[in-house]
DRENPAMI-223316 format. One record per residue (C-alpha): residue number from 0; residue in three letters; x, y, z. Coordinates in steps of 0.001 Angstrom, whole numbers, plus 500000, padded with zeros to 6 digits. Layout:
BEGIN
[atom NUM 'ALA' [X Y Z]] ...
end
This chain:
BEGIN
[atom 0 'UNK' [293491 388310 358421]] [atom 1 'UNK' [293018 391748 357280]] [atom 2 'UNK' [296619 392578 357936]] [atom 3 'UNK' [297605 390101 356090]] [atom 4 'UNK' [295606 390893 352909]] [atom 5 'UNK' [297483 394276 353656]] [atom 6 'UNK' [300816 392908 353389]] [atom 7 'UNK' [300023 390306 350444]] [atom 8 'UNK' [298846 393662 348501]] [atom 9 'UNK' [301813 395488 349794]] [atom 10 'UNK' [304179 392672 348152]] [atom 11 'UNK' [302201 392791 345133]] [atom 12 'UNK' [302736 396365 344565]] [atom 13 'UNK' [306330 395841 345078]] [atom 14 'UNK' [306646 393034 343137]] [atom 15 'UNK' [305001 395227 340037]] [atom 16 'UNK' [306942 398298 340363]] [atom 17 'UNK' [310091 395938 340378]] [atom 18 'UNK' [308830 394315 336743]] [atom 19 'UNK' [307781 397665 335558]] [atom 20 'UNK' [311693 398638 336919]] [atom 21 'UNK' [312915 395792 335080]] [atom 22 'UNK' [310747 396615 331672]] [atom 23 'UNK' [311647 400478 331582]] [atom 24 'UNK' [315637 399500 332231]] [atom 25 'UNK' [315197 396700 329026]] [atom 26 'UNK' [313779 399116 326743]] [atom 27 'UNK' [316265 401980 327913]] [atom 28 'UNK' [318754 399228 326671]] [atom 29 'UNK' [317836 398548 323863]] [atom 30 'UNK' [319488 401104 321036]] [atom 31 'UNK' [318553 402194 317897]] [atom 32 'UNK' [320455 403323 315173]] [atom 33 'UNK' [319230 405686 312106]] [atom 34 'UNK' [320632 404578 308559]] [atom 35 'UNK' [320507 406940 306156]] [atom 36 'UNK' [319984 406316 302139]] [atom 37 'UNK' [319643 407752 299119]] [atom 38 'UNK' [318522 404317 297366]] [atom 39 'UNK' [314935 404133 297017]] [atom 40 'UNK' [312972 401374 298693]] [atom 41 'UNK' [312278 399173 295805]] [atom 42 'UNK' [315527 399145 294990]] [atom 43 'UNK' [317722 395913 295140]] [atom 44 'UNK' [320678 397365 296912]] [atom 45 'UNK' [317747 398640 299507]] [atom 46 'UNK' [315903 395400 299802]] [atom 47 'UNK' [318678 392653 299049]] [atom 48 'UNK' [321382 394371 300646]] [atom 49 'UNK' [321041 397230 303509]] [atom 50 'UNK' [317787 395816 304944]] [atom 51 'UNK' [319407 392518 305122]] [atom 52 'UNK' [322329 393991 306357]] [atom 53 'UNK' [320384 395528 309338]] [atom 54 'UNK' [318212 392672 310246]] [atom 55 'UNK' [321186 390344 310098]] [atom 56 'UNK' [322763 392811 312750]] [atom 57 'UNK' [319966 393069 314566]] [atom 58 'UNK' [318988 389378 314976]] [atom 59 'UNK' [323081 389019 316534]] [atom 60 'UNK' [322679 391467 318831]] [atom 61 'UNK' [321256 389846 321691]] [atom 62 'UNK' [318110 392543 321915]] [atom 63 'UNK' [320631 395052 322596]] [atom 64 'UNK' [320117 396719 319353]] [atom 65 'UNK' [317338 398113 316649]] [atom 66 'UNK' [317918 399785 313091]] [atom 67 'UNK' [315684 402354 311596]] [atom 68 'UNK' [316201 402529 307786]] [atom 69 'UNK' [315392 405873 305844]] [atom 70 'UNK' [315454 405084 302072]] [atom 71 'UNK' [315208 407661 299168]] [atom 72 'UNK' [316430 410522 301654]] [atom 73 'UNK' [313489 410586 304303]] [atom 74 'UNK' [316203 412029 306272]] [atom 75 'UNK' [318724 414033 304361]] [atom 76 'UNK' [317151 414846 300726]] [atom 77 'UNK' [320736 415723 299592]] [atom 78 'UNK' [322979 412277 299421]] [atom 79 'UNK' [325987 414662 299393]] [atom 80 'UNK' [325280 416160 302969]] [atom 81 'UNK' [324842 412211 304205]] [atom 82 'UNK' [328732 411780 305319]] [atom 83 'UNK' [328302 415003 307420]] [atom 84 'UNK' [325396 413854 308690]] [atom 85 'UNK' [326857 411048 310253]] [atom 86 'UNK' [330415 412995 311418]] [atom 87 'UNK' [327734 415254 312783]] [atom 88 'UNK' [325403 412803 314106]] [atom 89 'UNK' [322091 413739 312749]] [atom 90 'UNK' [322646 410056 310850]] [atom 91 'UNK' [324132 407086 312649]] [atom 92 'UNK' [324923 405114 309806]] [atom 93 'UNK' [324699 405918 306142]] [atom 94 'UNK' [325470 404583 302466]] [atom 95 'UNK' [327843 407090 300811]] [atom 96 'UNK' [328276 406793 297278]] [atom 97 'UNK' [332434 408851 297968]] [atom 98 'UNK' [332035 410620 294677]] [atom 99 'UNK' [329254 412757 296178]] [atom 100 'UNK' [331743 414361 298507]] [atom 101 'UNK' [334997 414199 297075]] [atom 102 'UNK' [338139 414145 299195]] [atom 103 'UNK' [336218 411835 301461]] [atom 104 'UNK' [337795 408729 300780]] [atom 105 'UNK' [340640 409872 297356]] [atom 106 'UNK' [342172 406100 297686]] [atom 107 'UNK' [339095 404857 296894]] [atom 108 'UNK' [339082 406574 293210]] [atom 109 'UNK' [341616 403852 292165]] [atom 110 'UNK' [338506 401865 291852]] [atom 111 'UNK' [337253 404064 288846]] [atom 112 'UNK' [340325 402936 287377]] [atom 113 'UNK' [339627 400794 283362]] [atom 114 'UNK' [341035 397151 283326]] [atom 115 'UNK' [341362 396827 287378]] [atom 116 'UNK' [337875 395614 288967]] [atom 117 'UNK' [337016 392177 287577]] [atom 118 'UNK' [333150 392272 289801]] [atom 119 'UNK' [331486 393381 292357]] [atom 120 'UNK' [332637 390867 294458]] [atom 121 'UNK' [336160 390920 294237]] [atom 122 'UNK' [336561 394803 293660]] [atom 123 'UNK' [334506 394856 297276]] [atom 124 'UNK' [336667 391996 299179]] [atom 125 'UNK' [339978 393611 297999]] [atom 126 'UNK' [338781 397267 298980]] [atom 127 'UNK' [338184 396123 302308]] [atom 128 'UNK' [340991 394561 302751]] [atom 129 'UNK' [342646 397869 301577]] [atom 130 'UNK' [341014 399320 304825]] [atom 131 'UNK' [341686 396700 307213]] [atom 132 'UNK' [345195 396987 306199]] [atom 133 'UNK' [345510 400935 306823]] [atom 134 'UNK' [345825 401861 303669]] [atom 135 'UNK' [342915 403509 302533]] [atom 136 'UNK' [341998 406445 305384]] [atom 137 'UNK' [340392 409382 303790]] [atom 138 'UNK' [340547 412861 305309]] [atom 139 'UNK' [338274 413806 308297]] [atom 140 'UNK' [337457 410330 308446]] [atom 141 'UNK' [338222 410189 312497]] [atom 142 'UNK' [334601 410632 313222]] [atom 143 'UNK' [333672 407298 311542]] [atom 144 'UNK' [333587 403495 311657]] [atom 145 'UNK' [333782 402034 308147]] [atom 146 'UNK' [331205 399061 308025]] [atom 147 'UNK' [331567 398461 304554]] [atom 148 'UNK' [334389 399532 301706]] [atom 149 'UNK' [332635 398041 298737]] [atom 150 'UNK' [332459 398751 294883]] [atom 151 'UNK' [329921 398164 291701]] [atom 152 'UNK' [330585 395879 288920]] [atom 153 'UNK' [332486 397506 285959]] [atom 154 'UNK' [330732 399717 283431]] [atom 155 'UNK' [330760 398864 279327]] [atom 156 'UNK' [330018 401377 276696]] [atom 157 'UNK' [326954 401960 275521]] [atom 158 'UNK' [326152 403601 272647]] [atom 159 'UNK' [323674 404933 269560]] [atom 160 'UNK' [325492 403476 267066]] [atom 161 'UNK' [327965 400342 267067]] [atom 162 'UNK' [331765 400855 267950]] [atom 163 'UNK' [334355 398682 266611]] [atom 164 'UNK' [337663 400547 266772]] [atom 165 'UNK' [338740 402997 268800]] [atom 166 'UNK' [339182 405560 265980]] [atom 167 'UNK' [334941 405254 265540]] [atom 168 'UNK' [334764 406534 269236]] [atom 169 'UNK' [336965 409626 268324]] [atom 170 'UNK' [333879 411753 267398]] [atom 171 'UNK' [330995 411142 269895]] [atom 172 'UNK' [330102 412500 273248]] [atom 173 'UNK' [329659 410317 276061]] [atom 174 'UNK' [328495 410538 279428]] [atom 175 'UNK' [330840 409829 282416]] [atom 176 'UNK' [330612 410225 286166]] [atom 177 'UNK' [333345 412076 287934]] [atom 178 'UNK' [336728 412726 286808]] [atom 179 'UNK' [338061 409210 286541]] [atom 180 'UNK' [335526 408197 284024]] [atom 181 'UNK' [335707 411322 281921]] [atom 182 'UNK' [339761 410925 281817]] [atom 183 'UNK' [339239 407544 280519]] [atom 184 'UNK' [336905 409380 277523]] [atom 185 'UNK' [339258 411382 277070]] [atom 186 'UNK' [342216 409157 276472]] [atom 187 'UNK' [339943 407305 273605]] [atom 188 'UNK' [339762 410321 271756]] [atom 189 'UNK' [336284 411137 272811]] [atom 190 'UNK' [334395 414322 274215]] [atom 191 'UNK' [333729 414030 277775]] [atom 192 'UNK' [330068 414904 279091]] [atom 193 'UNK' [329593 415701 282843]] [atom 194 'UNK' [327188 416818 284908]] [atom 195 'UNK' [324109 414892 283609]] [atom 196 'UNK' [322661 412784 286749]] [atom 197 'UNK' [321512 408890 286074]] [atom 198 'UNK' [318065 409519 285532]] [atom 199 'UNK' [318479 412158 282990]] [atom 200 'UNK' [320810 409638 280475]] [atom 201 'UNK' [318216 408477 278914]] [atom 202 'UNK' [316629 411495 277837]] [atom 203 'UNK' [319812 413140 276698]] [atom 204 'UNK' [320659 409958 274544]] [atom 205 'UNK' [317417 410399 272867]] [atom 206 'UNK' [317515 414218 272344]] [atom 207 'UNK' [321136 413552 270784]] [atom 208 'UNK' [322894 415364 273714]] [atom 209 'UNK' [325297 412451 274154]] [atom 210 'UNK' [326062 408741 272064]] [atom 211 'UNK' [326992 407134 275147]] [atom 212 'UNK' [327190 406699 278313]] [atom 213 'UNK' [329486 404568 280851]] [atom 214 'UNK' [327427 402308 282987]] [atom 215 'UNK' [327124 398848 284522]] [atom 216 'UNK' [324021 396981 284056]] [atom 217 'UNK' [322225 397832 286740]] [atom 218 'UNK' [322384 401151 286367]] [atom 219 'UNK' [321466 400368 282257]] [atom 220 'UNK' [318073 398750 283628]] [atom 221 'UNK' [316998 400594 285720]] [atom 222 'UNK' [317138 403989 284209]] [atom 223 'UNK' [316310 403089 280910]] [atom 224 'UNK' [319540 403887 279110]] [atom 225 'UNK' [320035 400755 277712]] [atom 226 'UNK' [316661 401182 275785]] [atom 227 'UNK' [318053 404463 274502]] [atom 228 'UNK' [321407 403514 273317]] [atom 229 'UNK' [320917 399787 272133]] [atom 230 'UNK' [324792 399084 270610]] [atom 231 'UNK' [326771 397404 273919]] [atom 232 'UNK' [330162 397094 273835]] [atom 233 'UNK' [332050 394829 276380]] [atom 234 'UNK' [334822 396999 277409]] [atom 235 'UNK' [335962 397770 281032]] [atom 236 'UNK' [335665 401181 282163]] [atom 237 'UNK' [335759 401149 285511]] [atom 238 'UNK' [333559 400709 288455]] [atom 239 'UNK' [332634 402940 291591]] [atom 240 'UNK' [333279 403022 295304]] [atom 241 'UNK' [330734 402746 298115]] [atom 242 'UNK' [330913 403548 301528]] [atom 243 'UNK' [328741 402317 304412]] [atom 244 'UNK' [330276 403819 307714]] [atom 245 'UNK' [328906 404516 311519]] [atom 246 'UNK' [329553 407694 313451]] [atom 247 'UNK' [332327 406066 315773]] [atom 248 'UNK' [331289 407486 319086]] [atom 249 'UNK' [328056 406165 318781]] [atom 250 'UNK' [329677 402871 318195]] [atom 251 'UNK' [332058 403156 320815]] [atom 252 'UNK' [328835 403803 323489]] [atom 253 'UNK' [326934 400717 322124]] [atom 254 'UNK' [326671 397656 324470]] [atom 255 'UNK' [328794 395107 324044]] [atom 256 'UNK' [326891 392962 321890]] [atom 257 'UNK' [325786 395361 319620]] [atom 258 'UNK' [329213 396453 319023]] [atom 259 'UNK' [330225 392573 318403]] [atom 260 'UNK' [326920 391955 315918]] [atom 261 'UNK' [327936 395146 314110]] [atom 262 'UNK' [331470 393992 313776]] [atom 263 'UNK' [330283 390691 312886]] [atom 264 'UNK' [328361 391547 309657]] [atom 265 'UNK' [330672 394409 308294]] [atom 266 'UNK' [334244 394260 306378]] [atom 267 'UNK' [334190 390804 304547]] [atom 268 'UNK' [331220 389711 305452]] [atom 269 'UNK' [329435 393170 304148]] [atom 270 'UNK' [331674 392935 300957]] [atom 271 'UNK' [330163 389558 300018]] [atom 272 'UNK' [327020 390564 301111]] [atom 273 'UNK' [326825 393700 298724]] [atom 274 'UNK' [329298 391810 296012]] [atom 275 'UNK' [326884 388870 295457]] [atom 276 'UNK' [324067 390521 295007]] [atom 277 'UNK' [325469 392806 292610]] [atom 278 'UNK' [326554 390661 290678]] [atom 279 'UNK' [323677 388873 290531]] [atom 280 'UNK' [321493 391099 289437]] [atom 281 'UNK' [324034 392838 286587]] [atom 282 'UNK' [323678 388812 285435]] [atom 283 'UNK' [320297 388659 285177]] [atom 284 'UNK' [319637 392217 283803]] [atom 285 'UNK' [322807 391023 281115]] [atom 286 'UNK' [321096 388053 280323]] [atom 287 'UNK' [317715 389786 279639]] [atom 288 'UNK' [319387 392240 277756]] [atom 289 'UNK' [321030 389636 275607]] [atom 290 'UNK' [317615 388019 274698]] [atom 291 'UNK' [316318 390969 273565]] [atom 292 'UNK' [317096 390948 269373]] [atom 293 'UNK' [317483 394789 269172]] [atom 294 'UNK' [320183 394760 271188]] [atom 295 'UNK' [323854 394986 269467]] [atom 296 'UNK' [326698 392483 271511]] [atom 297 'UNK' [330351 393857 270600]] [atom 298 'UNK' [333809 392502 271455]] [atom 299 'UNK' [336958 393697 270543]] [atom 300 'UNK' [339603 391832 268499]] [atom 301 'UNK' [342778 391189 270220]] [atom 302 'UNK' [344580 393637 267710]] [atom 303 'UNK' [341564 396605 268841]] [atom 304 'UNK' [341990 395937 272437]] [atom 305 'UNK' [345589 396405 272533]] [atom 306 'UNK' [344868 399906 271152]] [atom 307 'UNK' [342498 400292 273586]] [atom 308 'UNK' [344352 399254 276666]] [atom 309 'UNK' [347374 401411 275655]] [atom 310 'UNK' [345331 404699 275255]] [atom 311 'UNK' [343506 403672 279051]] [atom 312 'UNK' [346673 402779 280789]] [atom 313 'UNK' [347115 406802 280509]] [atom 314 'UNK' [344509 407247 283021]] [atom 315 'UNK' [345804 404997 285221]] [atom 316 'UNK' [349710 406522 284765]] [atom 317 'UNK' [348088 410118 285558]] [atom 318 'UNK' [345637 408375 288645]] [atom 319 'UNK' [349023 406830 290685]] [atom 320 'UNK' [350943 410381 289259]] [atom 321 'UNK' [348598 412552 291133]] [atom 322 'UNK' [348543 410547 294161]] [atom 323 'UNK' [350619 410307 297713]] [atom 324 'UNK' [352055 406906 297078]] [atom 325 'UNK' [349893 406235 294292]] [atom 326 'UNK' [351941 403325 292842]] [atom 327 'UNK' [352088 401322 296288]] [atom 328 'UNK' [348621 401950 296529]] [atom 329 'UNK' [348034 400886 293164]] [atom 330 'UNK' [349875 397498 293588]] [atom 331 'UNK' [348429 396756 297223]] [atom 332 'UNK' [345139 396689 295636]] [atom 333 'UNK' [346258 394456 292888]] [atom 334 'UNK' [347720 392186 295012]] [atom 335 'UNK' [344934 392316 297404]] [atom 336 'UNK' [342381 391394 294176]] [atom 337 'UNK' [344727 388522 293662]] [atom 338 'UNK' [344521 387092 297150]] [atom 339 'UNK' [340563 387208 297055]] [atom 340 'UNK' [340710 385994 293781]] [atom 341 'UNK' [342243 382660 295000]] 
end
């Protein structure tokens, strides 16, 4: 009997150190990845859009797979260093707005171009497809996996005082972001202003530093400027590319089903993602904006906008003169818009 209590106890102890084997080889399993952000937490794109992102990964990976999400910096204070971060692998994934580290991705500037991004959604799908089809690259982009090629909606002008013709823009100073934007100033006769972050529009609009400022309407909300500079006119300026990419050998050493959950939730499917959402929410900050009575709703006659378009299709001569190909490019991305479109 008592030798047979010794063996039952023996088993036991075997049979435990074999679950406990078991337990420690599951969690070794299981990966996590470290996403890296700028966006603050409360921020749509942070809580409609990357968290969903990850949990939809997550939830397809089979247990194989976790996703630690660092908003507002909490690892990496400077959103220009994030793309190093992940070649480097500090990061393993990260949302890159390109014009933070220029030469990154220079195809992707075609995006700032006036007249060519319709939405969010669209501008996204097409720039994907732009990727999938080898013809957007970047330099020193071997080190990555791009999840998601994705652009804003299109900025309007926003002003301190109402603009109806192109020769009332001639004098005024307006705010652009990066060289596409402030070429596009230019070409209407304006003075370009640089170097004044988001968060400090606002203030220089009120201090009379600038009359205006390019913008969509999300960036408009949220930072105040459309409280500031109350005249809105519906123009298209141009939007701006996004990046969300993975450091690739990282990628390549995830487990199977990780790898296909990733796959499954990036290109397209992260282009809608991000695309619907933005455009939702530039709708319903628009439409709030458009209740408010102190709020001044221009349009251009067909006569004005034909002045208009002439003096921006400069910008976009000089964009596909300055690039490798630039007028392929250019018309791949049309045509790709077009085949989303339908």
């Amino acid at each position: 009997m008592l030798k047979k209590l010794k063996m039952t106890k023996t088993l036991l102890g075997c049979g435990a150190a074999f679950l406990i084997s078991l337990a420690g080889q599951g969690a070794s399993a299981q990966e996590n990845l470290r996403f890296t952000t700028s966006v603050p937490a409360q921020s749509f794109i942070y809580a409609d859009i990357l968290s969903v992102w990850a949990d939809r990964v997550v939830a397809d990976s089979e247990g194989t797979l976790t996703i630690q999400m660092f908003p507002a910096g909490t690892l990496g204070r400077d959103p220009a260093t994030h793309l190093d971060m992940v070649r480097g692998g500090t990061a393993d994934i990260a949302y890159v707005v390109p014009g933070y580290t220029p030469g990154a991705m220079n195809e992707a500037t075609l995006l700032e171009l006036p007249n060519l991004v319709p939405d969010a959604l669209h501008g996204s799908l097409a720039a994907t497809k732009m990727v999938e089809d080898g013809l957007w690259q970047g330099e020193g982009m071997e080190p990555l996996k791009i999840l998601g090629m994705l652009s804003t909606a299109p900025g309007l002008l926003s002003t301190t005082r109402k603009i109806e013709t192109l020769e009332e823009v001639r004098d005024l100073k307006l705010r652009g972001a990066g060289p596409t934007l402030l070429a596009s100033i230019t070409a209407l006769g304006a003075t370009p202003i640089g170097g004044i972050t988001a968060p400090q529009i606002a203030e220089g609009l009120s201090r009379g530093l600038i009359d205006g400022s390019i913008n969509e309407w999300v960036a408009l909300t949220i930072f105040g400027i459309a409280e500031a500079a109350e005249f809105h006119l519906d123009v298209n300026l141009g939007s701006s590319p996004i990046m969300v990419m993975i450091n690739r050998e990282k990628y390549d050493s995830l487990p199977e089903a990780a790898r296909a959950a990733i796959d499954k939730n990036s290109g397209p499917a992260f282009a809608k993602l991000f695309g619907e959402a933005f455009d939702a929410w530039i709708e319903k900050f628009r439409t709030a904006a458009m209740q408010d009575d102190s709020r001044v709703f221009t349009q251009l006659s067909d006569a004005e906008q034909a002045k208009w378009d002439a003096q921006l299709q400069t910008v976009t001569d000089g964009w596909i003169a300055d690039h490798p190909n630039g007028q392929a490019l250019y018309d791949a991305y049309v045509a790709a818009l077009k085949d989303v479109q339908n």
